[in-house]
N, C-alpha and C positions, 0 to 999 in steps of 0.2 A: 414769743416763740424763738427756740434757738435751731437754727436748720445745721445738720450734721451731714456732714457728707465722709462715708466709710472708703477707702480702698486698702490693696494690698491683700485680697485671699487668696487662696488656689488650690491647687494640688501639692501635694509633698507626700513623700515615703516616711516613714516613722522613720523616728530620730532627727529628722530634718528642721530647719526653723522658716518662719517665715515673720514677717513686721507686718502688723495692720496701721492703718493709718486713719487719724478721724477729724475731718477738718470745720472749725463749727462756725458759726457768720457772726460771731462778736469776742471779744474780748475776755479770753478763757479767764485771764488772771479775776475779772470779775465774780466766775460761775464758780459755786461753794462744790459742786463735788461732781466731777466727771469722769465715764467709766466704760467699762466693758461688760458686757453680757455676750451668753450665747443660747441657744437653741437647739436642740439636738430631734431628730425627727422625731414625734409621740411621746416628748418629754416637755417639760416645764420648763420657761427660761431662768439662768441663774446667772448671776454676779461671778465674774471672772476675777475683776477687778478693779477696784475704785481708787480715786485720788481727790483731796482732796485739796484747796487752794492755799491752807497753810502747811502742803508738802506731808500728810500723813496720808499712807497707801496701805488699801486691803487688798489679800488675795484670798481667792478658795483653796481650801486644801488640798485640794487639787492637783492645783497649777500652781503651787509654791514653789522656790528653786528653780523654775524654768522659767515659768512668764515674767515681763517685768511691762510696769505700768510706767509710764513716763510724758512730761506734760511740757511741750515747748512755747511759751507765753507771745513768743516775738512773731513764730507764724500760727497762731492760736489754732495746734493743732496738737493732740494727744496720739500717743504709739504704744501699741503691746507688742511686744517683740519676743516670740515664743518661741525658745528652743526645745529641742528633745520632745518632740509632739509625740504624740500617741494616738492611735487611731479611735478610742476614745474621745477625746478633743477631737471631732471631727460634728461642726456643728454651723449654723448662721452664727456670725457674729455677731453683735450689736451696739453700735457706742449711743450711750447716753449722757446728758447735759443735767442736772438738777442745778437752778441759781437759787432755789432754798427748796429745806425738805418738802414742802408740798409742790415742787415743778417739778416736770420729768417730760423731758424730750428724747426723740428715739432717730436713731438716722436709719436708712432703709436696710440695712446689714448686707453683711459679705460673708461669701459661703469659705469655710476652710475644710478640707478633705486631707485624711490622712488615712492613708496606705500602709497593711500590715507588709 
């Protein structure tokens, strides 16, 4: 198991940005593909944003041109750092771990709110 620990949500005004943080208890450089999800009330969770350990990054259409996925190996911890939010984008976060396609670790997520 890989334990994730999220911060960094909040409150913001649209247009505003905010950085999640997502810190995991081993040695990211190992884990094949780590990411973001989020949750929106009465919807389905979806893929924000993935990365993956030879440095290839997916976004949803979404969040392309604002979010960016980013992965720091030395404090084995990953960041989405989301500008120009939308009140839209107003959901639980969730960072996930996979160290191969059948593992999937979840950390307890962080709420982001975004104000029209």
């Amino acid at each position: 198991q890989v334990r994730l620990v999220e911060s960094g949500g909040g409150f913001v005004h649209a247009g505003g940005s905010l950085r999640l943080s997502c810190a995991a208890s081993m040695t990211i450089s190992a884990i094949w593909s780590m990411g973001w999800y989020r949750q929106a009330p009465g919807e389905q969770r979806e893929m924000v944003a993935r990365s993956t350990s030879v440095g290839q990054a997916t976004y949803a259409d979404s969040v392309k041109g604002r979010f960016t996925i980013s992965r720091d190996d030395a404090r084995n911890t990953v960041y989405l750092q989301m500008n120009s939010l939308k009140p839209e984008d107003t959901a639980v976060y969730y960072c996930n771990a996979q160290r191969n396609p059948y593992d999937n670790n979840w950390g307890q997520g962080t709420q982001v709110t975004v104000s029209s």
